[in-house]
C-alpha positions in Angstrom: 22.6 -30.7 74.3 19.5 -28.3 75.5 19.6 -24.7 76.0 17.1 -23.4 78.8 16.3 -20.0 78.1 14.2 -16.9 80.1 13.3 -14.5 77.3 13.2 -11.3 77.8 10.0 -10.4 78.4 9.4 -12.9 81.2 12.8 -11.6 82.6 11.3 -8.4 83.0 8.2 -8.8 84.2 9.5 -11.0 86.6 13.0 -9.6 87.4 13.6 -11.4 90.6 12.6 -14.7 88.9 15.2 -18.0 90.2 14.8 -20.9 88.0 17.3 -24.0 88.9 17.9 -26.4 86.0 19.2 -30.1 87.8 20.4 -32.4 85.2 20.9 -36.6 85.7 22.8 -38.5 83.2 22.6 -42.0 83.9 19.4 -41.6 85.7 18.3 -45.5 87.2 14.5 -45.3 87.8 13.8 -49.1 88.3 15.8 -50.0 91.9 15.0 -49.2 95.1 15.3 -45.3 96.0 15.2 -45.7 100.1 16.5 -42.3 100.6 13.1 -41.2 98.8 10.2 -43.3 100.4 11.9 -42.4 103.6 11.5 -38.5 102.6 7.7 -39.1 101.7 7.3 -41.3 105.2 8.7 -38.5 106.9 6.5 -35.3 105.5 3.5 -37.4 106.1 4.4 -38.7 109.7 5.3 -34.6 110.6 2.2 -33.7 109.2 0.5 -36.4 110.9 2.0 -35.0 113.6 1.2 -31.3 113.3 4.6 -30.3 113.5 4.1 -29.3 109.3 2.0 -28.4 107.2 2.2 -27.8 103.5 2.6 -23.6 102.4 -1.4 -22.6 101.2 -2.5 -19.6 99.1 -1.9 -17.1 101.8 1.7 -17.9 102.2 4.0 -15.4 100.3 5.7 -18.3 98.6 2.3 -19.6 97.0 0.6 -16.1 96.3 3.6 -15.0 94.6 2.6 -17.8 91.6 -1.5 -16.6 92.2 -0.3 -13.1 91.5 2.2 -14.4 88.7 -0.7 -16.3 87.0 -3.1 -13.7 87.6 -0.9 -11.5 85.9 -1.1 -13.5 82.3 -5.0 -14.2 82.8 -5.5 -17.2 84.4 -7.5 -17.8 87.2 -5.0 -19.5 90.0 -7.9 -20.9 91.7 -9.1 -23.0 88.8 -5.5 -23.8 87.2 -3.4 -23.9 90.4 0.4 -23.4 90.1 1.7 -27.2 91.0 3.0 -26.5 94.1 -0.3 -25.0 95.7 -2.0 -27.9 93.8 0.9 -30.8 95.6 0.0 -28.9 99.0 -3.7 -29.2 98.5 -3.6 -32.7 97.5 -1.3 -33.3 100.5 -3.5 -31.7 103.3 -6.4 -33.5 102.0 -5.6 -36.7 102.0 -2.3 -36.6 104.3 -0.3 -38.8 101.9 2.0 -37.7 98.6 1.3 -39.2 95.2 4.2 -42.5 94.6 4.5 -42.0 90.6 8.1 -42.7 90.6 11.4 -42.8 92.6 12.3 -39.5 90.3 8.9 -37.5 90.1 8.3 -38.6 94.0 11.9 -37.2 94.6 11.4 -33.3 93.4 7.6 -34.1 94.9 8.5 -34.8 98.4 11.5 -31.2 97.8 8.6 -29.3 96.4 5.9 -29.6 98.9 8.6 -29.6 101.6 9.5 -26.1 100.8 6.8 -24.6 98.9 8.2 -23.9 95.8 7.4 -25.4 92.2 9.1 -28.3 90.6 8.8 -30.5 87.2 11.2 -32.9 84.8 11.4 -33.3 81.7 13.0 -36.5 79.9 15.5 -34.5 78.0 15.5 -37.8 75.2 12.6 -36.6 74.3 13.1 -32.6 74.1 13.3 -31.5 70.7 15.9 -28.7 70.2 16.2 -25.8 72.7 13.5 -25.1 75.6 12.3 -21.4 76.0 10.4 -20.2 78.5 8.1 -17.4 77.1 4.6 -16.2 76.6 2.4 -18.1 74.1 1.5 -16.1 71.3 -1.7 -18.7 70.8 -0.6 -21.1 67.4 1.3 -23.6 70.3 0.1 -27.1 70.8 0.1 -28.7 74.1 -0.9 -32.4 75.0 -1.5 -32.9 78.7 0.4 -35.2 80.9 -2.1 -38.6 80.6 -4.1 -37.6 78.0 -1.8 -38.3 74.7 -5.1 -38.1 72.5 -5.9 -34.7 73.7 -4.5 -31.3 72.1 -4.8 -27.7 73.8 -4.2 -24.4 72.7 -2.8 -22.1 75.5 -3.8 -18.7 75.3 -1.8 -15.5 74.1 -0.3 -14.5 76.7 0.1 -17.4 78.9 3.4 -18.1 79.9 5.1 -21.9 79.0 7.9 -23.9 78.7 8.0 -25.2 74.8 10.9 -26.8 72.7 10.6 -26.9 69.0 8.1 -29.6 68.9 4.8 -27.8 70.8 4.4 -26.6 75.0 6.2 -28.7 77.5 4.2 -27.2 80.5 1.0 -24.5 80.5 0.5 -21.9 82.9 4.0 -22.0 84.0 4.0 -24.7 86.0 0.4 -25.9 86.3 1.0 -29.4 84.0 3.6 -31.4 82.4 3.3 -32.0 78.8 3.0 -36.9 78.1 5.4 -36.6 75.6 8.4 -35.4 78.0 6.9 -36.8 81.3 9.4 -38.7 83.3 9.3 -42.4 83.7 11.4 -45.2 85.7 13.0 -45.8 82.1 13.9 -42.4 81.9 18.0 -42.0 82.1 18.3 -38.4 80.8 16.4 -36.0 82.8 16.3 -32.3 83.8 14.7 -31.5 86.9 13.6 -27.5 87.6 12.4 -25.7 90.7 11.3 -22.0 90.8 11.0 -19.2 92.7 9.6 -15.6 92.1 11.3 -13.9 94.7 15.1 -14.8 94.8 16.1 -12.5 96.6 13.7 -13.4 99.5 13.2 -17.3 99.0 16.8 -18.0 97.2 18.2 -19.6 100.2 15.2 -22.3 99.8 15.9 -23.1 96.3 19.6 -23.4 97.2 18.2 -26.1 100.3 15.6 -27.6 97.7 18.2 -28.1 95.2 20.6 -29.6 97.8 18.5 -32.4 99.2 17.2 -33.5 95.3 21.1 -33.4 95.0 21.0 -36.0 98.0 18.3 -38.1 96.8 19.5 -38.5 93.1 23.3 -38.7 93.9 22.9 -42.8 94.6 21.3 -43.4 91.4 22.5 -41.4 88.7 25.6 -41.5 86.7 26.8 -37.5 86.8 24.5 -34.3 88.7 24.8 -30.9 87.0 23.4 -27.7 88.4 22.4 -24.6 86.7 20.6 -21.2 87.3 18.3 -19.2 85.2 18.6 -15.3 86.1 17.4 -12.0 84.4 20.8 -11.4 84.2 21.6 -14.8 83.5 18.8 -16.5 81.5 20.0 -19.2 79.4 22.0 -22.7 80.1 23.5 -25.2 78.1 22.5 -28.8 80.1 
């Protein structure tokens, strides 16, 4: 089992901070996920459309994360939170990335309601995650680049496990090691806000429909939230 933890320090310099912690057992990444190319056809016809368009940096949601990052000394306009990055991508070419039925799914929830998502394939989580500030000895190697080795900066705040950083700048980039594949079976999904008590009711939605989309293809769902007050969770 994983513990997901909010020390303390990021619990009180973000004190409204909502983190929900979506776990799949029994995860089937290789058959056809219709519910989820139907979700991605449909953001992409609407947008098409004009009847939606992807949150930019002067909606509150996504200049909470530029004030967050700011905040830890990086620059949100170089290193963008994924989310702003997702909805950049997204109103630029007017399509979403297809990686994977599973990475697509929290995709096609996070760009839908401007808040932040990731995975990690919990098989290959060492020990507990904690999601603190680097104090500048961690080790991070980026999503696609497994011959490549940062050093986030004092400071910075990161998902890590025992093993080195699982994400830098929060939520700019995934760590290869734990990126999610269609072989993964074991995986823990996360979506953020800053601001529960203003955007709660979107993470509750968010969570709901990446319910919806993983229900036919996974084995067991379990749902958990990461609060000042309550900042840790067994998955």
């Amino acid at each position: 089992m994983t513990t997901f933890r909010i020390t303390p320090a990021v619990a009180d310099a973000f004190p409204d901070t909502l983190i929900a912690v979506v776990t799949a057992t029994g995860l089937r990444g290789h058959e056809p996920w219709p519910a989820t190319a139907a979700a991605l056809h449909d953001l992409e016809r609407q947008f098409a459309d004009g009847a939606w368009q992807p949150a930019d940096e002067s909606d509150p949601r996504i200049e909470a994360w530029h004030t967050a990052y700011r905040s830890f000394g990086t620059n949100p306009r170089r290193v963008r939170p994924s989310v702003d990055a997702l909805g950049r991508r997204f109103a630029k070419k007017g399509t979403l990335p297809r990686i994977n039925p599973a990475v697509d799914s929290y995709n096609a929830v996070s760009v839908r309601h401007g808040l932040p998502a990731g995975a990690f394939d919990l098989d290959h989580v060492t020990g507990d995650v904690d999601i603190r500030h680097a104090d500048g000895s961690e080790t991070f190697t980026p999503l696609g680049e497994p011959g490549t080795v940062e050093h986030p900066k004092a400071g910075e705040i990161i998902y890590t496990d025992a093993t080195d950083v699982l994400t830098r700048h929060w939520n700019h980039r995934d760590a290869h090691r734990t990126r999610v594949t269609e072989g993964s079976t074991h995986v823990a999904f996360v979506l953020e806000t800053l601001h529960a008590t203003r955007d709660g009711h979107l993470l509750r939605t968010a969570v709901g429909e990446l319910q919806d989309l993983l229900a036919p293809h996974t084995d067991r769902i379990q749902v958990h939230h990461l609060t000042r007050e309550r900042p840790q969770a067994t998955v």
